[in-house]
Structure formats: C-alpha cells, structure tokens
C-alpha positions as CSV (number, residue, x, y, z in Angstrom):
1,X,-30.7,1.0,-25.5
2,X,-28.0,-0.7,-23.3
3,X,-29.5,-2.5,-20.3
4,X,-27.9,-3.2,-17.1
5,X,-28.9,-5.6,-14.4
6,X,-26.0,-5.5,-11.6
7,X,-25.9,-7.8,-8.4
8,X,-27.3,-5.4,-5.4
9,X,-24.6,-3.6,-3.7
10,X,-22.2,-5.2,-5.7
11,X,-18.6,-3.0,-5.3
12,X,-17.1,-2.4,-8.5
13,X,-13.2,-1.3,-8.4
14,X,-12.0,2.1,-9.0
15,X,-12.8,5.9,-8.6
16,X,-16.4,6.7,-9.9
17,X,-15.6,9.8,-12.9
18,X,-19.2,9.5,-14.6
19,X,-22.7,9.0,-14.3
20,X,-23.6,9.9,-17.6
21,X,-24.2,6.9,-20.3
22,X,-25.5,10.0,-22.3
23,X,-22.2,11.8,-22.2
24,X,-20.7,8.3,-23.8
25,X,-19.7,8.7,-27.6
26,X,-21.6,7.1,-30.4
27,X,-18.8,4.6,-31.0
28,X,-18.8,3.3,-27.3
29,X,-22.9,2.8,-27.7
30,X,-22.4,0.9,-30.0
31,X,-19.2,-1.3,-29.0
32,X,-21.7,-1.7,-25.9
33,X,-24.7,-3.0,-28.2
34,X,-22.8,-5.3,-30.6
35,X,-21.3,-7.1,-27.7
36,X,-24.0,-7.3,-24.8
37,X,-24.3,-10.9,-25.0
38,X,-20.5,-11.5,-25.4
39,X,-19.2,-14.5,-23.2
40,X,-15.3,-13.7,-24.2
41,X,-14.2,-12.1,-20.9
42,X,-10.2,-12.0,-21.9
43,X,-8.5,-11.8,-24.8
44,X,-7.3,-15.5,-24.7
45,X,-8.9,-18.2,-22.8
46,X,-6.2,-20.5,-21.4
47,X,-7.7,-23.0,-19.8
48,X,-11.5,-24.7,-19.1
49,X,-12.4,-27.4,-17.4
50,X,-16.2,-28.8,-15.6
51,X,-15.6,-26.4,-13.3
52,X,-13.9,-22.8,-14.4
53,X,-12.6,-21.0,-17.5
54,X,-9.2,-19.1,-17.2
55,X,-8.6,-16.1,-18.8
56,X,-6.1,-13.5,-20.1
57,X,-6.0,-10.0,-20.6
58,X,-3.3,-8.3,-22.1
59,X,-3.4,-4.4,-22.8
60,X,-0.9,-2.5,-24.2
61,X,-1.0,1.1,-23.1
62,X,-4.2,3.3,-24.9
63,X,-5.2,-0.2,-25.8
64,X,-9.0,-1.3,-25.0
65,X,-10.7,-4.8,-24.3
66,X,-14.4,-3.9,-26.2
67,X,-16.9,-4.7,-23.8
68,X,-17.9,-8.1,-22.3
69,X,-20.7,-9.5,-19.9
70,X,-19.6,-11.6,-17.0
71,X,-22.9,-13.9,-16.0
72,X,-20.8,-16.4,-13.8
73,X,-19.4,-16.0,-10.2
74,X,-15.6,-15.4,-11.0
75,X,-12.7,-13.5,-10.1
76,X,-9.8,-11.3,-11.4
77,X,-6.4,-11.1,-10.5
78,X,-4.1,-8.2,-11.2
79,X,-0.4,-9.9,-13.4
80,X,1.5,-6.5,-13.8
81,X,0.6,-2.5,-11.9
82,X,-1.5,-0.2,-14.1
83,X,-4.0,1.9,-14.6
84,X,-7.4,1.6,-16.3
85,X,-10.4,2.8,-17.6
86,X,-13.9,1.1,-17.7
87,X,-17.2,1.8,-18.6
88,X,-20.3,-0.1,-17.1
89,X,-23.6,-0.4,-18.6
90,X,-25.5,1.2,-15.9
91,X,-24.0,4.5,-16.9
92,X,-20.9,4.8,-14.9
93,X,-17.6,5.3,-15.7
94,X,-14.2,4.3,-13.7
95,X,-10.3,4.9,-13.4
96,X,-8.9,2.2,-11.1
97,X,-5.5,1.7,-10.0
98,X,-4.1,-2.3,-9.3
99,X,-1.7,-2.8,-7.1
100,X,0.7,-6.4,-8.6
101,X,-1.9,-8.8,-6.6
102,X,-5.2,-6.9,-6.7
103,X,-7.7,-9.4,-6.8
104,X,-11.4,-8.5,-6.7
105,X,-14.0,-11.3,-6.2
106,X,-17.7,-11.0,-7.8
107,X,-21.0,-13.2,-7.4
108,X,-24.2,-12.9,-9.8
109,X,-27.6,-14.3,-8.9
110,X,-29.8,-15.7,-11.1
111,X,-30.2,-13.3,-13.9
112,X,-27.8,-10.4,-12.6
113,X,-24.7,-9.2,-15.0
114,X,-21.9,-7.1,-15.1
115,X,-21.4,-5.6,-18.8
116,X,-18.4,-3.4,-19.1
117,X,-15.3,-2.6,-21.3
118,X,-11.8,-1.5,-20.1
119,X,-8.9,0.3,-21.5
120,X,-5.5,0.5,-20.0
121,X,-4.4,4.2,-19.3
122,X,-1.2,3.4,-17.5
123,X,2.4,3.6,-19.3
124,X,3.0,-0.3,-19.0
125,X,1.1,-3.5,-20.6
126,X,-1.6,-4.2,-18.0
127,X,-2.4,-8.1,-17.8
128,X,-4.6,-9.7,-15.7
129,X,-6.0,-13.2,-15.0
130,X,-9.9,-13.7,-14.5
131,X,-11.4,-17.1,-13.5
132,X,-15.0,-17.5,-13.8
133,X,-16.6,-20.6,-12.0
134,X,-18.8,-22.4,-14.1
135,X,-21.3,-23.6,-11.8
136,X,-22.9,-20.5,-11.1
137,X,-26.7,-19.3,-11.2
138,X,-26.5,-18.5,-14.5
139,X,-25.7,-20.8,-17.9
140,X,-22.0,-19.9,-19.3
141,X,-22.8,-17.8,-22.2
142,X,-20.9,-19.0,-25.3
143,X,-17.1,-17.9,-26.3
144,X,-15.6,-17.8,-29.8
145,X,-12.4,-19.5,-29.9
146,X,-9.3,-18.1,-31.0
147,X,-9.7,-15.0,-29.0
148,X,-7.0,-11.8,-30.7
149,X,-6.7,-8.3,-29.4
C-alpha cells in the first residue's frame, strides 16, 4: 500500500486528471513501492554542499523519471517549455504545462513528503533544475551516486 503524507494545503503544479490510485496500472504500483524511500530527486546530482543539493532532470519526450520522495524544503526551476505528467501518492494524477522560468517553491514539516513520478508528454526534452535545502525538518534521505536515466 503506497502511503502519502503531504504538507497541508500544499499546491501541487498542474491540472488535476485523477483521483483514482486504483485506476493506476500494476506497473506504476509498483515503480511507486520499490522507490518510496528514494532520495534521488533528478537524474544527475550536480552539485552538494552543507547547505543544498542541485539537481538535474532531463526527459526526452514519452520518457519518465520513476518516482522519488522529496523530504527537504526545495525548489524547482523549469530549463526548457514542456509538458508533463505526474502521479502523486495520495492518488492524484497531473498534466502541467512550464512556461521557460516556472519555478515552484515547496516546504515540508517534520515528517510531511511529497512522493511522485513524472513523465514528459511534450514534443521537446523537458529539463529542469531542483534545489533542495538541506537544513530542513527532516534528515536528507540518502542518494546513490552515479545517477542514469
């Protein structure tokens, strides 16, 4: 069973298309409950430090990022236009359109999570840069280094 445990009133990007984790294919369940606990937020980490990590996505179009659980405060900034597609573990399920410059800023409190996936369903790579700040409420959960799509 995939749990969820989202920051109250938290705004998550994007045009709501689902409510219905049932309606979500074995596969997906799965993805979701091999990597609840996984730290790797991008595809390639390019930079930590005492204070943040900085990350990379890069998705080809149809491509997919399996999903990931943010625990720290951070933020994400959109590189390139696109389209995506995301799944959270409370059920729902997303299209959201970025804008070059979207940037969407997120805060957990102790214990709160966002677990998610997202797959890019534009016509051009979709890359973004996420910064997660590592003295948040919670403990950094752990990476594994290299990161590859």
């Amino acid at each position: 069973m995939i749990e969820s445990n989202l920051p109250q009133g938290i705004a998550l990007a994007g045009d709501l298309t689902g409510e219905d984790i049932g309606a979500w294919s074995d596969e997906l369940m799965a993805d979701f409950e091999a990597h609840a606990m996984d730290g790797n937020v991008g595809s390639r980490l390019l930079s930590e430090n005492e204070r943040v990590r900085v990350w990379e996505i890069r998705l080809q179009p149809g491509q997919r990022w399996h999903a990931h659980r943010h625990v720290l405060d951070y933020f994400w900034t959109a590189v390139t236009p696109g389209r995506s597609l995301q799944h959270t573990a409370d059920g729902t399920t997303r299209e959201v359109e970025y804008a070059q410059g979207t940037t969407k800023h997120y805060t957990f409190g102790k214990g709160e999570y966002l677990l998610h996936d997202i797959q890019n369903i534009g016509d051009n790579e979709l890359i973004f840069t996420t910064v997660e700040h590592l003295d948040s409420a919670n403990a950094p959960l752990p990476i594994r280094l290299p990161q590859a799509l």
